[in-house]
VEXDREN-965976 format. One record per residue (C-alpha): residue in three letters; y, z, x; residue number from 1. Coordinates in nm, 2 decimals. Layout:
BEGIN
+------+--------+--------+--------+------+
! resn !  north !     up !   east ! resi !
+------+--------+--------+--------+------+
!  ala !      Y !      Z !      X !  NUM !
...
+------+--------+--------+--------+------+
END
This chain:
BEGIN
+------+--------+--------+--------+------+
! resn !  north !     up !   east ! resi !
+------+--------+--------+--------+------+
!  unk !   0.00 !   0.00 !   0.00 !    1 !
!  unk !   0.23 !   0.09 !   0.28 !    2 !
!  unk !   0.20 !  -0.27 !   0.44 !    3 !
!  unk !   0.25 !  -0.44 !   0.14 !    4 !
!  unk !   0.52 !  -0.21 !   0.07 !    5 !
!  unk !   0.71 !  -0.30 !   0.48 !    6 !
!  unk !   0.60 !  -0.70 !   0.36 !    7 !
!  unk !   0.79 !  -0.71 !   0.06 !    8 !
!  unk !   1.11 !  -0.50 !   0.21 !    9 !
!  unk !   1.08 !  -0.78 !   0.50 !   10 !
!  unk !   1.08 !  -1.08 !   0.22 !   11 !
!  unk !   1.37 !  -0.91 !   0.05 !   12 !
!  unk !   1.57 !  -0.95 !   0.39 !   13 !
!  unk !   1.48 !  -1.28 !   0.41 !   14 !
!  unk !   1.63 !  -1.36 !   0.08 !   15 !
!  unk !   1.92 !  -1.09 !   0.04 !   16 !
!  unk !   2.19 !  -1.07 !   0.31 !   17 !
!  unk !   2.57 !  -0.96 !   0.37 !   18 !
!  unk !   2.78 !  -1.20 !   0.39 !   19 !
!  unk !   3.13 !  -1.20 !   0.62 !   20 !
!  unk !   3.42 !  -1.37 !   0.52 !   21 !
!  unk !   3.51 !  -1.67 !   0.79 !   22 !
!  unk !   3.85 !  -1.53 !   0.84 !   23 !
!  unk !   3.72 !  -1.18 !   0.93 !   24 !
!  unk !   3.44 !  -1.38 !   1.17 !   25 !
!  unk !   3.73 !  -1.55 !   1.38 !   26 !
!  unk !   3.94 !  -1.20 !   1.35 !   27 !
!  unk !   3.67 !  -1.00 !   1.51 !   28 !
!  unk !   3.57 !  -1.23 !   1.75 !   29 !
!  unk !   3.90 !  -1.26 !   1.90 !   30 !
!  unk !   3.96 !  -0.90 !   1.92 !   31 !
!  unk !   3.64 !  -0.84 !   2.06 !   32 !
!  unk !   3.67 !  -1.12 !   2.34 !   33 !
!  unk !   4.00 !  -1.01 !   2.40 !   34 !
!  unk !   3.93 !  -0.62 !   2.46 !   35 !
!  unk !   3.60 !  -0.75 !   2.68 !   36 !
!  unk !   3.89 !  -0.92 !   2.93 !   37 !
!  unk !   3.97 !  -1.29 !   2.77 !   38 !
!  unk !   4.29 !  -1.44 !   2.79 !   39 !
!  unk !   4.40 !  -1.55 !   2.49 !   40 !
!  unk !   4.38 !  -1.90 !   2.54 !   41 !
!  unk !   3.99 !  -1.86 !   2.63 !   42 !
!  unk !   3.91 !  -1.65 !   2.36 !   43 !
!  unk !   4.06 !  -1.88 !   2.09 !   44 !
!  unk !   3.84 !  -2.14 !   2.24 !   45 !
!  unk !   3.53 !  -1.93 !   2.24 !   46 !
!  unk !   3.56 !  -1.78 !   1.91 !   47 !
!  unk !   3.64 !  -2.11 !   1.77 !   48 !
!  unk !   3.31 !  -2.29 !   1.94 !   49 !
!  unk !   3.08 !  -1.99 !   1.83 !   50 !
!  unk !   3.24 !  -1.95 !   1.46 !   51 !
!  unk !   3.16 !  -2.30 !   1.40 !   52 !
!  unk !   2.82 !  -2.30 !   1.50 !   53 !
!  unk !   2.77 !  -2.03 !   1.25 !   54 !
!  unk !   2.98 !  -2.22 !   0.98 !   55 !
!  unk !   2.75 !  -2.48 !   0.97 !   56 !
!  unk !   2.44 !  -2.28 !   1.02 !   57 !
!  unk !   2.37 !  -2.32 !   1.38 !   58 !
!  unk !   2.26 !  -1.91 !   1.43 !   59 !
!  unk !   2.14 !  -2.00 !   1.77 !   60 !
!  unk !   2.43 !  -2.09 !   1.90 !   61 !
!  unk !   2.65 !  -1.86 !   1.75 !   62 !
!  unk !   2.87 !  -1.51 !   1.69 !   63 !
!  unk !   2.54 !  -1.33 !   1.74 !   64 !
!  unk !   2.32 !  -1.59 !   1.89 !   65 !
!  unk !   2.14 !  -1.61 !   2.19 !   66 !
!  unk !   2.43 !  -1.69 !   2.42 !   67 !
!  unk !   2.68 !  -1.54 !   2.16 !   68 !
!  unk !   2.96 !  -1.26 !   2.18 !   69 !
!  unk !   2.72 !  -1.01 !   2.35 !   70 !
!  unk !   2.67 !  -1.20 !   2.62 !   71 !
!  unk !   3.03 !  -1.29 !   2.68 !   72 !
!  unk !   3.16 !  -0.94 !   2.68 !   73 !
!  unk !   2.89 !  -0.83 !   2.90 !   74 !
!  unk !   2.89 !  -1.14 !   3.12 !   75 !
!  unk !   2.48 !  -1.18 !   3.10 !   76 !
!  unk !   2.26 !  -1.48 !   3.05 !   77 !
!  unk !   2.40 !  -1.79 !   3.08 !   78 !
!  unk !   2.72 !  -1.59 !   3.05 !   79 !
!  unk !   2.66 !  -1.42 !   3.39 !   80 !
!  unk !   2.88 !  -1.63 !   3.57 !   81 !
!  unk !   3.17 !  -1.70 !   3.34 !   82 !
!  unk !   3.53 !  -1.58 !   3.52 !   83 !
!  unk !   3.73 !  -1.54 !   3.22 !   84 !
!  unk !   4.03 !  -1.56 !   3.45 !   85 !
!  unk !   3.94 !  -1.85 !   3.62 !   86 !
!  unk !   4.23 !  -2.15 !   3.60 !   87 !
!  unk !   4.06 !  -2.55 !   3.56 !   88 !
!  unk !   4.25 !  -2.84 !   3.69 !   89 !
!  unk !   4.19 !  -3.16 !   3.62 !   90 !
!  unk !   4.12 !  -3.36 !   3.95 !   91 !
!  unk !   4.32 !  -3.63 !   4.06 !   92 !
!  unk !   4.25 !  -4.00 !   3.88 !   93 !
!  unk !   4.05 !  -4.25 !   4.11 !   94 !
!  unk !   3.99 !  -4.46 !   3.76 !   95 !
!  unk !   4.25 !  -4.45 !   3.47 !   96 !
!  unk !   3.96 !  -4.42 !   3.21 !   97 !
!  unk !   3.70 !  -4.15 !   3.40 !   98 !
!  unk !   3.83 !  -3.84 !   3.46 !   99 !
!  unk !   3.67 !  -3.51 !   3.62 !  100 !
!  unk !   3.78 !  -3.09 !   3.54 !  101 !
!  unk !   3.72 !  -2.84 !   3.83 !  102 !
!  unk !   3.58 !  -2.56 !   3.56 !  103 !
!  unk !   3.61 !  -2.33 !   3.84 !  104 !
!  unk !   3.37 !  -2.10 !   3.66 !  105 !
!  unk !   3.60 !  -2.05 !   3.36 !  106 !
!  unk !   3.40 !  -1.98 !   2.99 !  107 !
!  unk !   3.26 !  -2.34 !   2.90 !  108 !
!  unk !   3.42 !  -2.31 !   2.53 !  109 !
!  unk !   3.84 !  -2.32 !   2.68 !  110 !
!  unk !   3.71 !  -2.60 !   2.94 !  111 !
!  unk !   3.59 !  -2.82 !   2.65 !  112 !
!  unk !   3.92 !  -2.78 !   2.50 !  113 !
!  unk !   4.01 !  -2.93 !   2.80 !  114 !
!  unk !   3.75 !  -3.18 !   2.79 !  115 !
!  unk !   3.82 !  -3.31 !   2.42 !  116 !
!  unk !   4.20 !  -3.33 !   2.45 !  117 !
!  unk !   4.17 !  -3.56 !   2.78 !  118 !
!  unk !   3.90 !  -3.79 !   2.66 !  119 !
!  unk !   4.07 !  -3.87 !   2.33 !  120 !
!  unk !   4.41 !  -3.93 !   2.51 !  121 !
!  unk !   4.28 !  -4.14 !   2.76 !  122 !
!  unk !   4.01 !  -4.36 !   2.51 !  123 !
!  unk !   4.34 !  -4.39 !   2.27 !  124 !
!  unk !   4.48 !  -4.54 !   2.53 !  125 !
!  unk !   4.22 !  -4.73 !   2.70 !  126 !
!  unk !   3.94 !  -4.80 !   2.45 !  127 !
!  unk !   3.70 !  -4.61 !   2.65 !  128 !
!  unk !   3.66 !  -4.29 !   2.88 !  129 !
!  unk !   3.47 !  -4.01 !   3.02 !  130 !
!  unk !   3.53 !  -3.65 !   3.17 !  131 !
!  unk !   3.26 !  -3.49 !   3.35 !  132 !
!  unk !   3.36 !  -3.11 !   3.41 !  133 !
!  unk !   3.19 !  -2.91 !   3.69 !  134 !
!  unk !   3.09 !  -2.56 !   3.84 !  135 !
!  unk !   3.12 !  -2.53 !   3.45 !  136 !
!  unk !   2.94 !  -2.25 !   3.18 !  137 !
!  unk !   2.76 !  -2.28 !   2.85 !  138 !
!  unk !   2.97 !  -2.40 !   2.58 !  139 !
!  unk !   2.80 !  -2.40 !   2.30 !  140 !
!  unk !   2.66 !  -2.61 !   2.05 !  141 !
!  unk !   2.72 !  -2.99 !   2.16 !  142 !
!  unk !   2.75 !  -3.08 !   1.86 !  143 !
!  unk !   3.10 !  -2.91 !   1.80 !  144 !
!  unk !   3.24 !  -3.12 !   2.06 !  145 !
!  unk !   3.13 !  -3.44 !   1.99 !  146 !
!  unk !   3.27 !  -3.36 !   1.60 !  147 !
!  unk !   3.63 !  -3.28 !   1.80 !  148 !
!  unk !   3.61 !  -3.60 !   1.96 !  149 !
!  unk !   3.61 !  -3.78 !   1.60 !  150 !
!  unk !   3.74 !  -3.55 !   1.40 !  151 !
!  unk !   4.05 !  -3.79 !   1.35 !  152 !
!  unk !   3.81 !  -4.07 !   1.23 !  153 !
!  unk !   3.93 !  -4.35 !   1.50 !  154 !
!  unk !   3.62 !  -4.25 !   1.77 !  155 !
!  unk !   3.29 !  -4.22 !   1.85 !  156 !
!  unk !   3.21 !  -3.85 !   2.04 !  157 !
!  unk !   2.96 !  -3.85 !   2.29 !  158 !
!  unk !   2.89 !  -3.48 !   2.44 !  159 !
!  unk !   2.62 !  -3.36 !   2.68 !  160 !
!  unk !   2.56 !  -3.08 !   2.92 !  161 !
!  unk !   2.28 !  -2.96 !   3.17 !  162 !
!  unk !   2.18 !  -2.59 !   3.13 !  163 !
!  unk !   1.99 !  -2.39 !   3.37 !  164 !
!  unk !   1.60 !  -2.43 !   3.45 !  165 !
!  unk !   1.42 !  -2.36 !   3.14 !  166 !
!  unk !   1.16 !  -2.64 !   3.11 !  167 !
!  unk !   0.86 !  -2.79 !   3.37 !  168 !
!  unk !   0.84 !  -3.11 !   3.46 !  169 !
!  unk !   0.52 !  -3.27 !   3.32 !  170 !
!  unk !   0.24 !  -3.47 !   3.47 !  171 !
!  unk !   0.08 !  -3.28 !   3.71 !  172 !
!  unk !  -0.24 !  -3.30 !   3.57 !  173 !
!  unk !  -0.49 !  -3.25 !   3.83 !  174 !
!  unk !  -0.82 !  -3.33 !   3.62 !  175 !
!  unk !  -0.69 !  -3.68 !   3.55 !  176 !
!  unk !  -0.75 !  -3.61 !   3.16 !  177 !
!  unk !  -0.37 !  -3.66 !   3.02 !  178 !
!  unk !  -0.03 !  -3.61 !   3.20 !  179 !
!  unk !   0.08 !  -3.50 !   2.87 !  180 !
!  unk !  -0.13 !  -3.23 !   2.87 !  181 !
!  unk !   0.01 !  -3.08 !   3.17 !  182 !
!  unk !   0.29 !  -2.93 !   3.36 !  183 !
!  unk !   0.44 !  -2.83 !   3.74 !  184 !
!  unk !   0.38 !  -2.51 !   3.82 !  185 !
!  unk !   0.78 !  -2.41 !   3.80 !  186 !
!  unk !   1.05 !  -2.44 !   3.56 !  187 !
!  unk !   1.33 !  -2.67 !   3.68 !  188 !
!  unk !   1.51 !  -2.85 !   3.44 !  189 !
!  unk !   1.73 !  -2.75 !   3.15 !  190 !
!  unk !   1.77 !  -2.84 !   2.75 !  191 !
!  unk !   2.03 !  -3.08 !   2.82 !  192 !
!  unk !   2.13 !  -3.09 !   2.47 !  193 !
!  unk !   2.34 !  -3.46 !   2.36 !  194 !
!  unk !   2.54 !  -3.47 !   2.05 !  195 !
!  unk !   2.71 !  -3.81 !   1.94 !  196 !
!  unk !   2.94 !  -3.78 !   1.63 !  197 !
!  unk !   3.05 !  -4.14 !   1.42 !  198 !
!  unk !   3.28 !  -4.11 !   1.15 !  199 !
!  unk !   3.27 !  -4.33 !   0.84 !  200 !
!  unk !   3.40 !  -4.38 !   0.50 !  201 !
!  unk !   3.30 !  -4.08 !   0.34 !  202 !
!  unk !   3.30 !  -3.85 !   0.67 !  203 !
!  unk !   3.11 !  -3.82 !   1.00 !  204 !
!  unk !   2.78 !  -3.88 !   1.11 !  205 !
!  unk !   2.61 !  -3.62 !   1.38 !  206 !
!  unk !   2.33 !  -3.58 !   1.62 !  207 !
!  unk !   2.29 !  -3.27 !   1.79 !  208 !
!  unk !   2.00 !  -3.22 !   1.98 !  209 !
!  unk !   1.80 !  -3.03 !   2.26 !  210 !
!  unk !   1.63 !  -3.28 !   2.48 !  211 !
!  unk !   1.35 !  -2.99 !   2.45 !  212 !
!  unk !   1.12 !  -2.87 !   2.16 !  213 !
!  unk !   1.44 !  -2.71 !   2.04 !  214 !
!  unk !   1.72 !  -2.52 !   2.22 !  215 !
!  unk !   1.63 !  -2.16 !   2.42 !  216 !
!  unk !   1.88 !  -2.01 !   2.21 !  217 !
!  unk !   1.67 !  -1.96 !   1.90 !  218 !
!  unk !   1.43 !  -1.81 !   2.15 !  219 !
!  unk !   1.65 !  -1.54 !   2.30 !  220 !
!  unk !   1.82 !  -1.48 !   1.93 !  221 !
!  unk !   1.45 !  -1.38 !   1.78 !  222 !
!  unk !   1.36 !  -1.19 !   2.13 !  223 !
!  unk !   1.64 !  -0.95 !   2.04 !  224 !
!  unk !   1.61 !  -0.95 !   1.70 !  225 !
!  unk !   1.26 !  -0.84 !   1.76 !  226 !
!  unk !   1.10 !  -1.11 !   1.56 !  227 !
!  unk !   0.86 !  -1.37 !   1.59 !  228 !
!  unk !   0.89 !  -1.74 !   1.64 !  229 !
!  unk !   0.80 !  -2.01 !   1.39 !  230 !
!  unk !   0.79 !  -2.31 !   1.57 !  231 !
!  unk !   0.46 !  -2.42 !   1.73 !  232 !
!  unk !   0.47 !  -2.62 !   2.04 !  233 !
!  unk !   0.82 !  -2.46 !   2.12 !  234 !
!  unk !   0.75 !  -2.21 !   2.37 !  235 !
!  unk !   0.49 !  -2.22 !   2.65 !  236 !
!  unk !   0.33 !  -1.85 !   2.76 !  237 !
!  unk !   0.23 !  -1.86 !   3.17 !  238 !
!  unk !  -0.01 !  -2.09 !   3.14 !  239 !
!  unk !   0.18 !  -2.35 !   2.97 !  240 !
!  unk !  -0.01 !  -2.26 !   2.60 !  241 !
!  unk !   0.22 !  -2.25 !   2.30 !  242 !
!  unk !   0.30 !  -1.93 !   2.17 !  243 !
!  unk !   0.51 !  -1.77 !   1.88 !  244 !
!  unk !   0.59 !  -1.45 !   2.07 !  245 !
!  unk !   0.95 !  -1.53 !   2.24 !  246 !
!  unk !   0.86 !  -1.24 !   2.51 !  247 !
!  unk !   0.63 !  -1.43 !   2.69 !  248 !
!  unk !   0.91 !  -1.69 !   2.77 !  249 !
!  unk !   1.10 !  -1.44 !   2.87 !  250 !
!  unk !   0.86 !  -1.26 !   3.11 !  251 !
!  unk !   0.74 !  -1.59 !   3.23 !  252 !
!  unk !   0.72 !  -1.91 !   2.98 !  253 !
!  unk !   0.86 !  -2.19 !   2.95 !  254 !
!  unk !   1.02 !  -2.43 !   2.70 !  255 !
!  unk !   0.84 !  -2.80 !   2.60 !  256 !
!  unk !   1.04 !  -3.10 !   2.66 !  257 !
!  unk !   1.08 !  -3.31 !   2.33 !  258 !
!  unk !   0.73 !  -3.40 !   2.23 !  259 !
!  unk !   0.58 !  -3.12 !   2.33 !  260 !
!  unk !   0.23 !  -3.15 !   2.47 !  261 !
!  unk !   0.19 !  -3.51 !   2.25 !  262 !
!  unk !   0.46 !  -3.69 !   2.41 !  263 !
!  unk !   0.66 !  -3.48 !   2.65 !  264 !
!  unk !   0.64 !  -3.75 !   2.94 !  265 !
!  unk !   0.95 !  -3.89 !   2.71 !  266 !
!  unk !   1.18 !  -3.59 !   2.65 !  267 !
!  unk !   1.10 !  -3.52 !   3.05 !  268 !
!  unk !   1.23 !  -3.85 !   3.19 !  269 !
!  unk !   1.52 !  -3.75 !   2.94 !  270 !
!  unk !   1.62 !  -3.45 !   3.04 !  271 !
!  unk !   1.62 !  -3.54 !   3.37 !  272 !
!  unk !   1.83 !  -3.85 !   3.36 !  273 !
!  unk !   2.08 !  -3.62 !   3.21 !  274 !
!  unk !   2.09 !  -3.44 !   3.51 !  275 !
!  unk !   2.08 !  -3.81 !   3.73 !  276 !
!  unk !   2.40 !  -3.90 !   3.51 !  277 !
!  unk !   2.54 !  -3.54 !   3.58 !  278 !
!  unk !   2.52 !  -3.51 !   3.93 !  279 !
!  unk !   2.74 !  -3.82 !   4.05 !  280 !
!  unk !   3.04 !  -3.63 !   3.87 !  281 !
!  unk !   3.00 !  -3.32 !   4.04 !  282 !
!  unk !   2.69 !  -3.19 !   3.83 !  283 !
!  unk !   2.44 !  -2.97 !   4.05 !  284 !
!  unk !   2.14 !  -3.12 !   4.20 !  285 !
!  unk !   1.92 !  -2.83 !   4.26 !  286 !
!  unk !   1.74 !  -2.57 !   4.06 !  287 !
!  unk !   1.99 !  -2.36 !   3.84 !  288 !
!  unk !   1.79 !  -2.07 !   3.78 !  289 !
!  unk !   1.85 !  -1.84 !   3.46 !  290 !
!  unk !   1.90 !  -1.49 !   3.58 !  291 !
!  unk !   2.16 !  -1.37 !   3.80 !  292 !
!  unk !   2.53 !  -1.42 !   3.88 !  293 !
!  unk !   2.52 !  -1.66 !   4.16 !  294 !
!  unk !   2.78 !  -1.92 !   4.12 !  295 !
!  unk !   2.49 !  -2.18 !   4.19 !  296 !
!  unk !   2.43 !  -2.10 !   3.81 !  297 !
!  unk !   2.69 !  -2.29 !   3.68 !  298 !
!  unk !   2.61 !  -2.67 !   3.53 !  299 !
!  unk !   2.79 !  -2.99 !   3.39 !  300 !
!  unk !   2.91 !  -3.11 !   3.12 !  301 !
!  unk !   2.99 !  -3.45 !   3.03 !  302 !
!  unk !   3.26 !  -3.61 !   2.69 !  303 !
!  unk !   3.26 !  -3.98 !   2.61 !  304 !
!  unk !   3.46 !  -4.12 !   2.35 !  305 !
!  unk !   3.53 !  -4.48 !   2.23 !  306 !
!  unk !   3.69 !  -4.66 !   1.95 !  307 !
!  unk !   3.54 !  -4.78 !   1.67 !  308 !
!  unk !   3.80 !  -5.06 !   1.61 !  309 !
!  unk !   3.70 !  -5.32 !   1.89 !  310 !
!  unk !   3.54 !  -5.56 !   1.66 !  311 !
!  unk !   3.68 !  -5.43 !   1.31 !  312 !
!  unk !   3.95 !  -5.26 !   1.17 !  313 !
!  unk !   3.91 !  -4.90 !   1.19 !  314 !
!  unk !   3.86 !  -4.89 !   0.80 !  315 !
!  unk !   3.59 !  -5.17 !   0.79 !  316 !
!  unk !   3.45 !  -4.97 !   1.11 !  317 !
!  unk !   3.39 !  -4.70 !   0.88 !  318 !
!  unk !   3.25 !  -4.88 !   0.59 !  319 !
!  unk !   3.03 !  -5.03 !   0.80 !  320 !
!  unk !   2.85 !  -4.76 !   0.89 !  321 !
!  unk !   2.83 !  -4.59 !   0.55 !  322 !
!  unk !   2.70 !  -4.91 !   0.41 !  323 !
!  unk !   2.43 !  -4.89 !   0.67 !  324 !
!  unk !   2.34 !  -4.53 !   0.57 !  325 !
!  unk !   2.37 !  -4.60 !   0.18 !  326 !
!  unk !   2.07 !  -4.91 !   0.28 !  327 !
!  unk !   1.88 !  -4.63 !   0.41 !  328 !
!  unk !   1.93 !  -4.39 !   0.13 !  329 !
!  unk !   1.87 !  -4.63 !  -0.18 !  330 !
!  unk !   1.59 !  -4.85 !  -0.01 !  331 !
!  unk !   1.40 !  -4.64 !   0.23 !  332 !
!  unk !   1.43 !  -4.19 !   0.21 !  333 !
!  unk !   1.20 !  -4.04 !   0.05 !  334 !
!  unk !   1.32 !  -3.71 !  -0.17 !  335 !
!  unk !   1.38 !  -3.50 !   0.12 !  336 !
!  unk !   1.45 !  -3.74 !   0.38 !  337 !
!  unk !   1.82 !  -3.68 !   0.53 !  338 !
!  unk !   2.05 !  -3.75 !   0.79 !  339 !
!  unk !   2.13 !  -3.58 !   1.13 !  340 !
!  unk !   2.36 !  -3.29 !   1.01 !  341 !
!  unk !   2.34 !  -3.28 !   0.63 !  342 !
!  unk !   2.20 !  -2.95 !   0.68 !  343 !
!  unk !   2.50 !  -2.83 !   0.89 !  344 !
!  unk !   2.74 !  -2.95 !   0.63 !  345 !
!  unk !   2.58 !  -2.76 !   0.34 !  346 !
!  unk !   2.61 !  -2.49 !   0.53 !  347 !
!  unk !   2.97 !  -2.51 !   0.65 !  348 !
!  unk !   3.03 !  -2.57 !   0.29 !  349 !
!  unk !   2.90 !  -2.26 !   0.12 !  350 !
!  unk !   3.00 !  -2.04 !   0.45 !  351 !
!  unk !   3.36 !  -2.12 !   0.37 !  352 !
!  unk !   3.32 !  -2.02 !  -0.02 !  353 !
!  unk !   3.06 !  -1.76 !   0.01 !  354 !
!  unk !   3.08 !  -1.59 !   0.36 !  355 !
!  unk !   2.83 !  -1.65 !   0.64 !  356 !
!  unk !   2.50 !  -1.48 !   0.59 !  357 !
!  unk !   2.40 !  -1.29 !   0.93 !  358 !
!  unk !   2.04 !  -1.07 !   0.94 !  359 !
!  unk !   2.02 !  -0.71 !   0.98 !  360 !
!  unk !   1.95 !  -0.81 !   1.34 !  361 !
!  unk !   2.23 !  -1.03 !   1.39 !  362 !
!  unk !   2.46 !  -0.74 !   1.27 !  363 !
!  unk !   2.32 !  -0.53 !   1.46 !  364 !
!  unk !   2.41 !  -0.76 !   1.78 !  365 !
!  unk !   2.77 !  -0.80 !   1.63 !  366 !
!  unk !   2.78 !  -0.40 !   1.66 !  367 !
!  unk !   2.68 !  -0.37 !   2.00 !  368 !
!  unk !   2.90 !  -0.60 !   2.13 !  369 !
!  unk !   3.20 !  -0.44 !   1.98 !  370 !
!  unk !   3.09 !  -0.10 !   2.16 !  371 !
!  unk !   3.00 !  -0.25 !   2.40 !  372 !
!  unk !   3.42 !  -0.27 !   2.46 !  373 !
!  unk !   3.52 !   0.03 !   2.30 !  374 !
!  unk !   3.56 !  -0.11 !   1.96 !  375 !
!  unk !   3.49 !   0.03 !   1.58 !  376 !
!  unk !   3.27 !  -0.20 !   1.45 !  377 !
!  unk !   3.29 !  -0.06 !   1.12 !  378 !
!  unk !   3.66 !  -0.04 !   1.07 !  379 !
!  unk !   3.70 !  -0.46 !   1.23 !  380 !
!  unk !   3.43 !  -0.62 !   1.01 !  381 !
!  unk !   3.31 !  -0.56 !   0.64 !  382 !
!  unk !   3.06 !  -0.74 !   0.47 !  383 !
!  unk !   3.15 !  -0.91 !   0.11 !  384 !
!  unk !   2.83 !  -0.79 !  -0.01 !  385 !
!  unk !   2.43 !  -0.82 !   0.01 !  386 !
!  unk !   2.33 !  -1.16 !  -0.18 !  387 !
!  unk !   2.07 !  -1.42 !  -0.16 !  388 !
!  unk !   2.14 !  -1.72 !   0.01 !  389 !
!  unk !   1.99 !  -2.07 !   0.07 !  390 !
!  unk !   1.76 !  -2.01 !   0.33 !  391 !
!  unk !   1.70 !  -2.35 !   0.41 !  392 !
!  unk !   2.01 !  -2.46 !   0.55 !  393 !
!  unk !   2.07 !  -2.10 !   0.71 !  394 !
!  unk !   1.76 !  -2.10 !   0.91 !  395 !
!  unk !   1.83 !  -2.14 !   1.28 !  396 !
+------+--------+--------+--------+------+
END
C-alpha cells in the first residue's frame, strides 16, 4: 500500500506543478546573477538566454537546468571557467564579411549578444557573414541564437558551438563485427549542438539539435534532480552499454553520437567536422575535458547569417517556404507529425499566459542557488499556484 501510495504522489507531480510568472523568472535571475558577481550587461544576457530556454520548454538548458543559474553563481561545470568580468573584443577584420570575438573567458550568453549584433550588421550589409568567437563558455541553447539572427524576418540564422568532451569516437571495433557497435576507449568530443532558424509567412522555422543522442544537459538536470532517465540509447555506462541511471555518466559514461549504436558512425563524423570547422577560427583542437577550471576548457562558437532575398523578394522569400511546409502538412504528416520547434512554441505560448511549470526539483535548484549568494529565495520568487500542465511540450 505504501508503494502504491509514494507512486501515485510521484504521478500527481508529474501532472500538478507551480507555475512562476515570466516577469518574476527574469527578476530573479537577474538579481541572483547579479549578487553571484555579474555585471549588469552579462547578466541581462544570461538571464535572457536561460529564460527563454525555459519559455519555450527547453528545461535542460534552462533557469534550473543542467548548466543553469546554479552553476553560474557557483562557477562549476561547464561554468567553471566563465570570468564574469572578462571584457571581448572583436579582432581586427582581415575579410569585411567573416569576423572573429576574443571571448576572453567571458559568460558565453553576453558574447553571443555580441555575436548576433555583428553577424546581422555585417550580412545586412554584405549578404553573407560569419563570427567565430573563441576561448568562449557555454551559451545555451543554440537555438536561441539562431532565432536572434532572424528574428526581424530578413535572414536565415545559423548557430553552432563545440562543448567539452562528452562523447567517444566510434569504430574501434576490434572483433570486426560492426563499427557501429563500438567505441574508443575515451571521451573526446562534444554535443556540438547546430541550430538554423528561417523565417516565413506566418513565423519562423527552427532546428535545434545535439549532434549527440540528445544534449548532456537533460542528463546532469535529472542527476540532480535525483531522477531517472527515459531515453534509451542516450547514455553509455563504462562499458559503452545504454543505461537510464544519469550517475553512471557522471562517474564514468558517456554520451552516444546521433544514432546511437545503429548509426553513430554519422552523428560521429558530425560532430567532429564541427570541431574541423571550429578550429580554423580559433576553436581548440585538443581534448576539452569536463571537470576543472583550466582555461583549456573553454570552446567555440560559430553565427552565420544570410539573406533570404537574393533570388526573391523578402515577402515571396517567406511565402516560399511556408508554401513548402503547407505541401508537407496537407499531403504527407500524419496526425502527430510536426515541424522542428512546434513544440517550443506551444510552450512559449502557454509560459507567457500561464507561468512556466518547474518540478519540485527544479525549485529546489532555484533555492539553492539563491543561498548560494546570500539571497531569500522565498521573499524573490512566488509561485502563481500548483496546476496541471501539458506535459508534453514541457518535458525536457
Amino acid at each position: 500500500m505504501e508503494k502504491l501510495k509514494k507512486a501515485a504522489e510521484r504521478f500527481k507531480e508529474s501532472e500538478e506543478r507551480h507555475h512562476f510568472s515570466v516577469d518574476d523568472m527574469h527578476q530573479f535571475t537577474l538579481e541572483v546573477l547579479n549578487k553571484g558577481g555579474y555585471p549588469e550587461e552579462s547578466a541581462q544576457a544570461t538571464a535572457f538566454a536561460l529564460l527563454e530556454a525555459d519559455k519555450r520548454g527547453i528545461f535542460s538548458h534552462g533557469i534550473a537546468g543542467g548548466t543553469g543559474l546554479e552553476e553560474s553563481v557557483k562557477r562549476s561545470g561547464v561554468t567553471a571557467t566563465i570570468d564574469p568580468m572578462a571584457k571581448p573584443e572583436v579582432l581586427d577584420q582581415k575579410y569585411p564579411a567573416i569576423a572573429v570575438i576574443n571571448a576572453n573567458g567571458a559568460p558565453g550568453h553576453i558574447t553571443s549578444v555580441m555575436a548576433v549584433n555583428l553577424v546581422k550588421k555585417l550580412a545586412g550589409k554584405y549578404g553573407f557573414a560569419k563570427v567565430f568567437v573563441h576561448d568562449a563558455n557555454h551559451f545555451g541553447a543554440a537555438g536561441v541564437w539562431s532565432v536572434k539572427i532572424a528574428e526581424d524576418g530578413d535572414l536565415k540564422g545559423e548557430v553552432s558551438c563545440t562543448t567539452v568532451a562528452f562523447a567517444k569516437p566510434m569504430g574501434d571495433d576490434p572483433e570486426g563485427k560492426d563499427y557501429t557497435k563500438g567505441a574508443s576507449g575515451r571521451v573526446r568530443v562534444g554535443t556540438n549542438p547546430i541550430a538554423i532558424s528561417v523565417p516565413h509567412r506566418e513565423g519562423i522555422l527552427t532546428l535545434d539539435t545535439a549532434l549527440t543522442r540528445m544534449a548532456v544537459s537533460y542528463c546532469l538536470k535529472q542527476f540532480k534532480a535525483g531522477k531517472m532517465l527515459k531515453i534509451p540509447e542516450y547514455i553509455a555506462d563504462r562499458n559503452y552499454k545504454s543505461t537510464l541511471d544519469p550517475k553512471d555518466f557522471v562517474e564514468s559514461g558517456s554520451v552516444f553520437p546521433l544514432g546511437s549504436t545503429l548509426a553513430g558512425y554519422k552523428g560521429d563524423a558530425l560532430l567532429r567536422m564541427i570541431e574541423v570547422d571550429q578550429s580554423i577560427g580559433g576553436g581548440p583542437i585538443k581534448l576539452v575535458p569536463w571537470k576543472g577550471n583550466d582555461p583549456k576548457r573553454r570552446i567555440s562558437h560559430t553565427f552565420i547569417a544570410q539573406v533570404i532575398d537574393f533570388l526573391y523578394t523578402k515577402e515571396e522569400a517567406k511565402s516560399r517556404v511556408r508554401e513548402l511546409m503547407e505541401d508537407y502538412e496537407s499531403l504527407y504528416f500524419g496526425p502527430a507529425t510536426r515541424w522542428p520547434g512546434d513544440r517550443s512554441d506551444k510552450a512559449e505560448e502557454y509560459a507567457i499566459k500561464e507561468g512556466i511549470p518547474y518540478s519540485e526539483g527544479q525549485i529546489n535548484t532555484l533555492r539553492r542557488s539563491a543561498e548560494h549568494v546570500g539571497l531569500d529565495f522565498d521573499r524573490l520568487l512566488k509561485s502563481k499556484g500548483k496546476k496541471s500542465y501539458p506535459v508534453e511540450i514541457f518535458n525536457k
